[in-house]
C-alpha positions as CSV (number, residue, x, y, z in Angstrom):
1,X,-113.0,203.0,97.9
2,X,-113.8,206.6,99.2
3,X,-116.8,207.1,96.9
4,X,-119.7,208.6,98.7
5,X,-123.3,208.6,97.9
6,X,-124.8,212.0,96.2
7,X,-127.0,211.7,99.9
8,X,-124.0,211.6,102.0
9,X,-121.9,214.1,100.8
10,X,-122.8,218.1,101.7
11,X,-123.2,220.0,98.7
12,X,-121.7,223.6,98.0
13,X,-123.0,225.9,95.7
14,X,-120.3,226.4,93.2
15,X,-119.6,222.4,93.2
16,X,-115.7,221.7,94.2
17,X,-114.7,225.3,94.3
18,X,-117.5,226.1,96.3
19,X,-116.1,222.8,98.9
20,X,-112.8,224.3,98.8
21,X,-113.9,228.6,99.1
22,X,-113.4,228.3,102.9
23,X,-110.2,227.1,102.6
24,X,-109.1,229.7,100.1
25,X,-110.2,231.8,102.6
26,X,-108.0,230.6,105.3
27,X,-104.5,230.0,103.4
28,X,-105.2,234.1,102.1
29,X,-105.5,234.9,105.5
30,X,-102.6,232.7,107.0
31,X,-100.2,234.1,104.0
32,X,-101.0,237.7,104.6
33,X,-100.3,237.2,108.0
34,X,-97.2,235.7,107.4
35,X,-96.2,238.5,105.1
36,X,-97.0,241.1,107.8
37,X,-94.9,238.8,110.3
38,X,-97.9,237.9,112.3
39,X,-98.4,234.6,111.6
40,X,-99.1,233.4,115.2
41,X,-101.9,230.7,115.8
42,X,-104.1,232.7,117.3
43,X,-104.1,235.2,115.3
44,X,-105.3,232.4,112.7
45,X,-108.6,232.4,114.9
46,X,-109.6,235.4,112.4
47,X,-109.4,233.7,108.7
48,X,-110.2,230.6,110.0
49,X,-113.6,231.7,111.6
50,X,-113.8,233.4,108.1
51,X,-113.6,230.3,106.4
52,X,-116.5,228.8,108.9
53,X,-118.5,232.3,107.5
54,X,-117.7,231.4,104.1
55,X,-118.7,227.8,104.4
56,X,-122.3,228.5,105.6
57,X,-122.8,230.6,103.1
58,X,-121.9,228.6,100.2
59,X,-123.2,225.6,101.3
60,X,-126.7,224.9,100.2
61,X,-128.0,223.8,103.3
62,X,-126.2,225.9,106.2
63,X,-127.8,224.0,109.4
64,X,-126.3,220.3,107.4
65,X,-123.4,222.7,107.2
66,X,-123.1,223.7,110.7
67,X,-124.1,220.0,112.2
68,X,-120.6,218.8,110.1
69,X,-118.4,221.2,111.2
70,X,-119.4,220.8,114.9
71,X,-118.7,216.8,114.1
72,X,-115.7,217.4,113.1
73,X,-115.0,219.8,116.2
74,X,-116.1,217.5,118.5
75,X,-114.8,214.0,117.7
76,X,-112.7,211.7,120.0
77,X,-109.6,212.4,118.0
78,X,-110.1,216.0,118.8
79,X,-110.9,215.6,122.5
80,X,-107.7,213.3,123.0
81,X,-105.3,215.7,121.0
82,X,-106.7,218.7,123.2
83,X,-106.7,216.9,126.3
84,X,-102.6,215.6,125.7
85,X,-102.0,219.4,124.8
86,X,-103.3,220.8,127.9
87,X,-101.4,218.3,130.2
88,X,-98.4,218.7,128.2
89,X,-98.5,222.1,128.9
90,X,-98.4,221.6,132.5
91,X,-95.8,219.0,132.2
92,X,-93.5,222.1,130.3
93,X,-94.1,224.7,132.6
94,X,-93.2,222.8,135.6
95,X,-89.8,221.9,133.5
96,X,-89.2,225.4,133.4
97,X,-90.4,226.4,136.8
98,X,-88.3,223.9,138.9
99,X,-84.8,224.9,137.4
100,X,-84.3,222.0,134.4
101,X,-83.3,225.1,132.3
102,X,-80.7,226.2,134.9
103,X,-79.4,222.6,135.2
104,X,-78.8,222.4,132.0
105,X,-77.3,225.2,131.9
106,X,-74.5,224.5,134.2
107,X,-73.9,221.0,132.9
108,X,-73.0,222.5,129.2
109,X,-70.9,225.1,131.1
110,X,-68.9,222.3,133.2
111,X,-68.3,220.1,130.4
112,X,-65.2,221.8,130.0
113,X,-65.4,222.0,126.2
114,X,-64.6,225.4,124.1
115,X,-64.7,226.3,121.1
116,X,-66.2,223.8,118.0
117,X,-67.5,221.7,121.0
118,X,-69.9,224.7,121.8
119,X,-72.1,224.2,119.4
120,X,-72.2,220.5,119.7
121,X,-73.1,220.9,123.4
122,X,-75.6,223.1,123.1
123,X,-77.4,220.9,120.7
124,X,-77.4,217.9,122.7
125,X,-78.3,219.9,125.9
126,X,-81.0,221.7,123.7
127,X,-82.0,218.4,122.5
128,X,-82.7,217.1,126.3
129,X,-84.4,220.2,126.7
130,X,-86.8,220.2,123.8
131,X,-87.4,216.8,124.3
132,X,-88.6,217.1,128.5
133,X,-90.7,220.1,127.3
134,X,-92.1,219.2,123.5
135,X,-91.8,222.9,122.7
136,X,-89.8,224.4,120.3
137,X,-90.3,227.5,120.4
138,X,-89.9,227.4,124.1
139,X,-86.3,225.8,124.2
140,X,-85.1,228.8,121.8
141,X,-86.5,231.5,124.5
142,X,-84.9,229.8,127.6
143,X,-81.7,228.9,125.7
144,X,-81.1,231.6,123.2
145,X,-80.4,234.7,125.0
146,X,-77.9,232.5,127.5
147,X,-76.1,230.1,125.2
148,X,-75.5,232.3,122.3
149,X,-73.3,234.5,123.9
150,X,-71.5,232.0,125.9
151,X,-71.2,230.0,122.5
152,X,-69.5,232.3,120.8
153,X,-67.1,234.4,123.8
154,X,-65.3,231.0,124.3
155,X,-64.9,230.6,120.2
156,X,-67.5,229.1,118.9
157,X,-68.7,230.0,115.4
158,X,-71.9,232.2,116.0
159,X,-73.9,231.3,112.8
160,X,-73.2,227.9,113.6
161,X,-74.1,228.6,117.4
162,X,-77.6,230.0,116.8
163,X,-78.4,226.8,114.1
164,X,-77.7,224.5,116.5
165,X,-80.4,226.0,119.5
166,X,-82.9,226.2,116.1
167,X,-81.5,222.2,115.1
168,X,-82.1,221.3,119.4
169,X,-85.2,222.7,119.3
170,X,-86.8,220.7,116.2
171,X,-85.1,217.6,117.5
172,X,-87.1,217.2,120.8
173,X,-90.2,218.7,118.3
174,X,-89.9,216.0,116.4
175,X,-89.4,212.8,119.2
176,X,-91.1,214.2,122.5
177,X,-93.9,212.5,123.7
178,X,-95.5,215.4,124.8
179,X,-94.6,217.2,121.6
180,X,-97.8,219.0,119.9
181,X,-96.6,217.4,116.2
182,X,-95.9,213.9,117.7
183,X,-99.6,213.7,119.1
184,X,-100.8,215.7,115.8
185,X,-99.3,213.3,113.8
186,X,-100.1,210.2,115.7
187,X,-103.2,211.0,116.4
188,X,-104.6,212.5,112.4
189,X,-102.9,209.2,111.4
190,X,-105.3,207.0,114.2
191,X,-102.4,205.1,116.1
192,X,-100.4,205.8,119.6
193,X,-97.7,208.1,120.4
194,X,-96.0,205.6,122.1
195,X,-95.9,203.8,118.5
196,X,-94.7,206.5,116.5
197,X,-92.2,208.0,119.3
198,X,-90.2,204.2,118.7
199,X,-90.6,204.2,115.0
200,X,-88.9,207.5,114.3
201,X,-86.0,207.1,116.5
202,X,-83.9,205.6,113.8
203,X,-84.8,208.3,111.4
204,X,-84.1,211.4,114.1
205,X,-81.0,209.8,116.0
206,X,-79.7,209.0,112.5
207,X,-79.7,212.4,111.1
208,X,-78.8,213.7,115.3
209,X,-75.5,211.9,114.5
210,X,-74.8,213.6,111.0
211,X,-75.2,216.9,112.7
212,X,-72.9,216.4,115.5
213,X,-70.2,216.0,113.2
214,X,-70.8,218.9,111.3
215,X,-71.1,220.9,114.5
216,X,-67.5,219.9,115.1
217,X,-66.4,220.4,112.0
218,X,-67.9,224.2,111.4
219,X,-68.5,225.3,115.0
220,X,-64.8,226.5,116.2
221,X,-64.1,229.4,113.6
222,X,-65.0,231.9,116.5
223,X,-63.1,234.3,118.8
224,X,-61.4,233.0,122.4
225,X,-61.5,234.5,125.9
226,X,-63.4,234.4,129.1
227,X,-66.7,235.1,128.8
228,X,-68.8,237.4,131.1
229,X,-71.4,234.8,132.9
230,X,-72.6,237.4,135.3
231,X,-76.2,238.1,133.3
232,X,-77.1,234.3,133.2
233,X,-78.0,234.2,137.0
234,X,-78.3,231.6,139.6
235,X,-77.0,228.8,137.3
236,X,-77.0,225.7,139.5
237,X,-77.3,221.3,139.1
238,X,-80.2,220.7,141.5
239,X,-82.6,221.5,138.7
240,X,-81.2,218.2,137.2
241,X,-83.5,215.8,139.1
242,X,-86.5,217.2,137.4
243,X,-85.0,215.0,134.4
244,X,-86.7,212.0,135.9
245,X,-90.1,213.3,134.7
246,X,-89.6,213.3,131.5
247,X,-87.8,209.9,131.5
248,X,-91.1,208.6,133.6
249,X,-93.1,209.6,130.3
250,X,-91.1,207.9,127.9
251,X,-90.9,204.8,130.3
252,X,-94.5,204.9,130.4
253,X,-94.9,205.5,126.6
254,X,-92.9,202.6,125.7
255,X,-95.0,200.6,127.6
256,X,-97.7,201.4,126.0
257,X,-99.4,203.8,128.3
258,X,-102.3,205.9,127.2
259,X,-100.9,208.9,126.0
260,X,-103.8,210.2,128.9
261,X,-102.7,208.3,131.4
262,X,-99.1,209.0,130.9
263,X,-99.2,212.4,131.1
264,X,-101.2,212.7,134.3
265,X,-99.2,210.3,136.1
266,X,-95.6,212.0,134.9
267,X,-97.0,215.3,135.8
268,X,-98.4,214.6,138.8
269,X,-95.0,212.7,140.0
270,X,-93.3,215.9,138.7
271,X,-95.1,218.2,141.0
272,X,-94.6,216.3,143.8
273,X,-90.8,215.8,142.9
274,X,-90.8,219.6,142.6
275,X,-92.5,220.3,146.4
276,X,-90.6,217.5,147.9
277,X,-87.4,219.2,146.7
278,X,-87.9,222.7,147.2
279,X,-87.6,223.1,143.7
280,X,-91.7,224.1,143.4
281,X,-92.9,226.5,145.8
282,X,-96.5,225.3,146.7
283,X,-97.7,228.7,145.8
284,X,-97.4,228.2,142.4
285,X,-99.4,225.7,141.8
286,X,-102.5,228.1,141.8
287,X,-102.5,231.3,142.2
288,X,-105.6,233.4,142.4
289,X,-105.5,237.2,142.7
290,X,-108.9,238.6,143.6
291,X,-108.0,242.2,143.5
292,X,-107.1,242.2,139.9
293,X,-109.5,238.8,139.2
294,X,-106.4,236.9,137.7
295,X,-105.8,233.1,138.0
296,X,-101.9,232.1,137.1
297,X,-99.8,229.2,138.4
298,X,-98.1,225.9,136.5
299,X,-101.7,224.4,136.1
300,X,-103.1,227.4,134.3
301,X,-100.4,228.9,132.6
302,X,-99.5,225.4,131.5
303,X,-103.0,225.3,129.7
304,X,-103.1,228.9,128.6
305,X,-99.6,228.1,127.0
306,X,-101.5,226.3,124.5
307,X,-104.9,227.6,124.3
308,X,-104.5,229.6,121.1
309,X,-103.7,226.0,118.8
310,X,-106.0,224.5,120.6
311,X,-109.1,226.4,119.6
312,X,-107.7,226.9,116.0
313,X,-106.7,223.3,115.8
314,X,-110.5,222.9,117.0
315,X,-112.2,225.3,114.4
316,X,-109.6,224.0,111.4
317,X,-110.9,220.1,112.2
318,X,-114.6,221.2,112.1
319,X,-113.2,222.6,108.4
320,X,-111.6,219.4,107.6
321,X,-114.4,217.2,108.2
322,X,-116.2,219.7,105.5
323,X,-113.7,218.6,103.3
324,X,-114.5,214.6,104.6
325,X,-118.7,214.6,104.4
326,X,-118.0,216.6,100.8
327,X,-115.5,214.4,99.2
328,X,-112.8,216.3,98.6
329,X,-110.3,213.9,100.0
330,X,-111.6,211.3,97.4
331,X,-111.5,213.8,94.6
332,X,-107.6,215.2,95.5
333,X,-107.1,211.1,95.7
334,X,-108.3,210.7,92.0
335,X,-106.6,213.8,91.1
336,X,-103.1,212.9,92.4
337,X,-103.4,209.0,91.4
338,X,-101.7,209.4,87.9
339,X,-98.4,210.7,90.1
340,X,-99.1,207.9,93.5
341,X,-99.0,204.7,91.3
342,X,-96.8,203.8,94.0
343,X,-95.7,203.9,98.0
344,X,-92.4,205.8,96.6
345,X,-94.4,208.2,94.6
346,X,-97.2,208.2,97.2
347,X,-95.0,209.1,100.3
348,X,-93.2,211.8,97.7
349,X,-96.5,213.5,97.1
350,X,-97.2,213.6,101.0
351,X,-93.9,215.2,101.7
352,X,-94.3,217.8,99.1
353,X,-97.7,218.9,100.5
354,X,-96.0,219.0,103.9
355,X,-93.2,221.3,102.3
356,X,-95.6,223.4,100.8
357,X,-98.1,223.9,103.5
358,X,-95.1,225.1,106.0
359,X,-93.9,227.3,103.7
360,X,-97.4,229.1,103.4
361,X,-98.6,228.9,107.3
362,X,-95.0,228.6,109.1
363,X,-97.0,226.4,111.5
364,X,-95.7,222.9,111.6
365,X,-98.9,221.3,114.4
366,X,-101.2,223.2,112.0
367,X,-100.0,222.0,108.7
368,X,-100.0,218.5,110.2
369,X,-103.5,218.9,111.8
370,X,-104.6,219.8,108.2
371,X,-102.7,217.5,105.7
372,X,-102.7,214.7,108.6
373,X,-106.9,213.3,106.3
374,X,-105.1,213.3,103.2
375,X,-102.2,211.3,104.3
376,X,-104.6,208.8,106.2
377,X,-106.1,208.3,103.0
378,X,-103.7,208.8,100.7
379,X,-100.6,206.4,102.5
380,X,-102.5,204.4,105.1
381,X,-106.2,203.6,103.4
382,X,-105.1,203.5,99.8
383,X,-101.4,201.9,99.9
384,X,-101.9,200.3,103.4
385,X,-98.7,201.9,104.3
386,X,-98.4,201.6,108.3
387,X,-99.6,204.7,110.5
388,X,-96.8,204.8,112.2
389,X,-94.5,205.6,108.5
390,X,-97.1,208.4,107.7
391,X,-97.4,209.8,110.6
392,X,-93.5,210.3,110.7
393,X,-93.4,211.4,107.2
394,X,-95.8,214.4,108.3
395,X,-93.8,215.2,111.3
396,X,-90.4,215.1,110.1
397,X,-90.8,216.5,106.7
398,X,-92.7,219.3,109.2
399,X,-89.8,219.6,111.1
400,X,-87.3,220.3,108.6
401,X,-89.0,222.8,107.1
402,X,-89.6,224.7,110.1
403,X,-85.6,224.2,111.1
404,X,-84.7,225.8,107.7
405,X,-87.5,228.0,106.7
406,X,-85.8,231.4,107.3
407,X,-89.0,233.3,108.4
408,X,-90.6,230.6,110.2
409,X,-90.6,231.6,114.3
410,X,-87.7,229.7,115.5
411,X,-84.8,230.9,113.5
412,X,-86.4,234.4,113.5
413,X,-86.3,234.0,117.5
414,X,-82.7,232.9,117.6
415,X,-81.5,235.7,115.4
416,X,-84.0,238.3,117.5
417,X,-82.3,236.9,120.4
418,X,-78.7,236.9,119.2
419,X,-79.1,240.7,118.3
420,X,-79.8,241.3,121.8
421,X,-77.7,239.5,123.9
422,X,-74.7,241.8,123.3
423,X,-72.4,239.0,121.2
424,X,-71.2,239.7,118.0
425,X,-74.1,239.1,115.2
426,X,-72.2,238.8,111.9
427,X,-74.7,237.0,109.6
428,X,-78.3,237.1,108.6
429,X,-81.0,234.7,109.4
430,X,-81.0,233.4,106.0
431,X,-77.3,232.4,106.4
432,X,-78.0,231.0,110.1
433,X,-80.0,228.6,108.7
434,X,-77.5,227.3,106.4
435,X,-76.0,225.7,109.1
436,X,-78.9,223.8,110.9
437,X,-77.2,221.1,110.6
438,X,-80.3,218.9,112.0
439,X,-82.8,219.9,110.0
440,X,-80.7,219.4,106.6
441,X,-79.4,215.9,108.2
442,X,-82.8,214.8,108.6
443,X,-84.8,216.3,105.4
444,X,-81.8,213.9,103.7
445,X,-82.5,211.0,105.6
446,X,-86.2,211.3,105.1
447,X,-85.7,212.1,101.6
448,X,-83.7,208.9,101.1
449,X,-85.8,206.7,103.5
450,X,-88.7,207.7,100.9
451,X,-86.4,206.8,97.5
452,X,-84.6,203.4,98.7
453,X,-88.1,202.4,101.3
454,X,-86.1,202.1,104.5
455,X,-87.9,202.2,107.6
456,X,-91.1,201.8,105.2
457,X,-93.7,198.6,106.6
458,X,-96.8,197.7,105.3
459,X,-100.7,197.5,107.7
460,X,-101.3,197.9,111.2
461,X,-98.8,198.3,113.6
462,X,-97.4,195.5,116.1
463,X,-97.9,195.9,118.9
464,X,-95.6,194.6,121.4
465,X,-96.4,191.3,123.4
466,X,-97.8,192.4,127.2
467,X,-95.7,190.0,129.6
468,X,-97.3,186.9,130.3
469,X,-98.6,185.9,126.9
């Protein structure tokens, strides 16, 4: 099915090992990184342009070389992935600029619930959070520092407090529209966000459930008292109407909007929402300093915030489609067909490279950017498993492991975070992750979703009727 003509593939001095050499390249570089606790995505811009290095020069003809990997760069799948990131950037700094942080803030505070509640408010707030702004990483910096200390002066049980702003955080990662792993995975596995963002509700929501119970249950061995709010700031509600941008995108995507389309028209409501308000000074918007020749504002910083996996997501795509036009994907296909007889065995394989890839790059997007051509091929081409069930398979399995990989960024944040906020820290990162109650909830209910085939469909997926047909 994948064989290609001796003509059409790219040879490599060296054969297969010579195919795979840049690669080799890359996952040294991203694992001594990671060692030296650098392991950020642009500083993967160095082994990766490495690998490019290493390609030309084993390939035996380094100008068919180069013509692939600028192919790869500059296909439509790449230009729609970094033209969502870049507008979802926006989208997240304006969150963050017009006071949804704040807002949500003050509606966790107001609830009225202490103690073991804590925890299970600050995961659902989180949750809104991550899932307006598609950023993990980002809802652990704005929440972190506040939360924590609050969390665990009125009782709650600080390991379990700093789990659930690292469970929040993957839980909007995981669903968000405007997530860089949602369009990643939808987009590697060639169907719509809006597709995939329905499909995986059951799974996420399912396993969202789980952990709120066993936020009650662990979350109230803490201490009691009245805590000191006076560091958090001007904590007010007006930020709150700022939540009707995000619900505009997932209106929109359940419609069946073009990702595109969706974006720009949520973020360009959520500006105007933002200067109509108050809440968005029009002097934000752009900001151009002459004097020290510096452009800021939402609109830049929005797209700087995601410049560095853009360009590596770029250079690593040129890489893949190496591994395409050389036939690598068909050979890993024969190679792993004795253990995918099956969808149960196929979709186990999948999730294991998923595991394994996280663990070496801590870099969910990435791994999915890279495994995202196998699992086309492997789940979708080959088994004619729907898009939609791979591409969630990639994210979610993703997810977890970032969630409860101890020296990936997000738990490492928390902790950093939790160290310097002045409340009590009486646990280590590796037993703050024991209690991400999210991220073990859902690995289960993927992992059992795989064994018993729930949620699992076969070919293309419906799409839903447009109104007058």
């Amino acid at each position: 099915m994948f064989t290609k003509t001796n003509e059409d593939k790219i040879q490599f001095r060296g054969g297969m090992f010579g195919l795979v050499s840049p690669f080799i390249v890359l996952f040294i570089g991203i694992i001594l990184l990671s060692v030296s606790g650098k392991a950020m995505p642009m500083a993967f811009w160095a082994p990766t342009l490495a690998a490019v290095l290493t390609a030309l020069l084993m390939s035996k003809n380094a100008t068919q070389c180069a013509e692939t990997l600028i192919q790869g760069m500059s296909s439509e799948m790449v230009s729609i992935m970094l033209m969502a990131w870049f507008l979802a950037g926006i989208v997240a700094q304006l969150m963050k600029e017009t006071g949804l942080i704040q807002g949500l803030i003050w509606l966790s505070i107001n609830a009225g619930l202490k103690g073991r509640f804590f925890p299970l408010i600050t995961f659902i707030c989180g949750s809104l959070l991550s899932t307006a702004t598609g950023t993990a990483l980002g809802t652990v910096i704005a929440l972190a520092p506040i939360l924590y200390p609050v969390g665990v002066a009125l009782g709650a049980n600080p390991p379990v407090m700093a789990a659930a702003i690292v469970s929040a955080a993957y839980f909007g990662d995981n669903i968000a529209p405007v997530s860089d792993t949602t369009i990643a995975s939808a987009y590697t596995q060639g169907i719509d966000v809006s597709d995939v963002v329905r499909s995986r509700l059951k799974y996420a929501l399912t396993a969202a459930v789980i952990a709120m119970v066993l936020f009650v249950i662990f979350g109230g061995i803490g201490t009691s008292g009245e805590p000191d709010l006076s560091f958090i700031g001007d904590i007010a509600p007006k930020g709150l109407i700022m939540l009707l941008v995000p619900a505009l995108l997932i209106v929109l995507m359940y419609r069946n909007v073009h990702l595109i389309v969706a974006l720009m028209t949520a973020g360009s409501f959520g500006i105007l929402l933002g200067l109509v308000t108050g809440l968005l000074p029009l002097s934000r918007l752009l900001v151009v300093d002459m004097n020290e020749f510096v452009v800021s504002g939402i609109l830049v910083e929005g797209i700087q915030s995601l410049i560095d996996i853009a360009v590596f997501a770029m250079l690593l795509m040129g890489l893949i489609n190496l591994l395409d036009k050389g036939g690598f994907f068909e050979w890993m296909i024969n190679a792993l067909s004795k253990y995918t007889k099956d969808d149960r065995s196929s979709e186990l394989v999948i999730a294991l490279i998923d595991i394994i890839l996280c663990l070496l790059t801590v870099a969910n997007s990435v791994v999915i950017v890279m495994e995202g051509p196998i699992a086309k091929k492997l789940l979708v081409e080959t088994h004619n498993i729907s898009p939609d069930r791979s591409a969630n398979i990639l994210d979610a399995v993703s997810c977890v492991s970032m969630c409860l990989i101890p020296y990936s960024f997000a738990p490492l944040l928390t902790f950093m975070f939790a160290n310097g906020s002045g409340a009590p820290v009486n646990f280590s990162v590796n037993y703050m992750v024991l209690f991400s109650f999210h991220g073990w909830a859902l690995g289960a209910v993927m992992l059992f979703s795989i064994l018993t085939g729930w949620g699992r469909t076969h070919g293309p997926v419906k799409k839903k009727a447009a109104k007058g047909d």
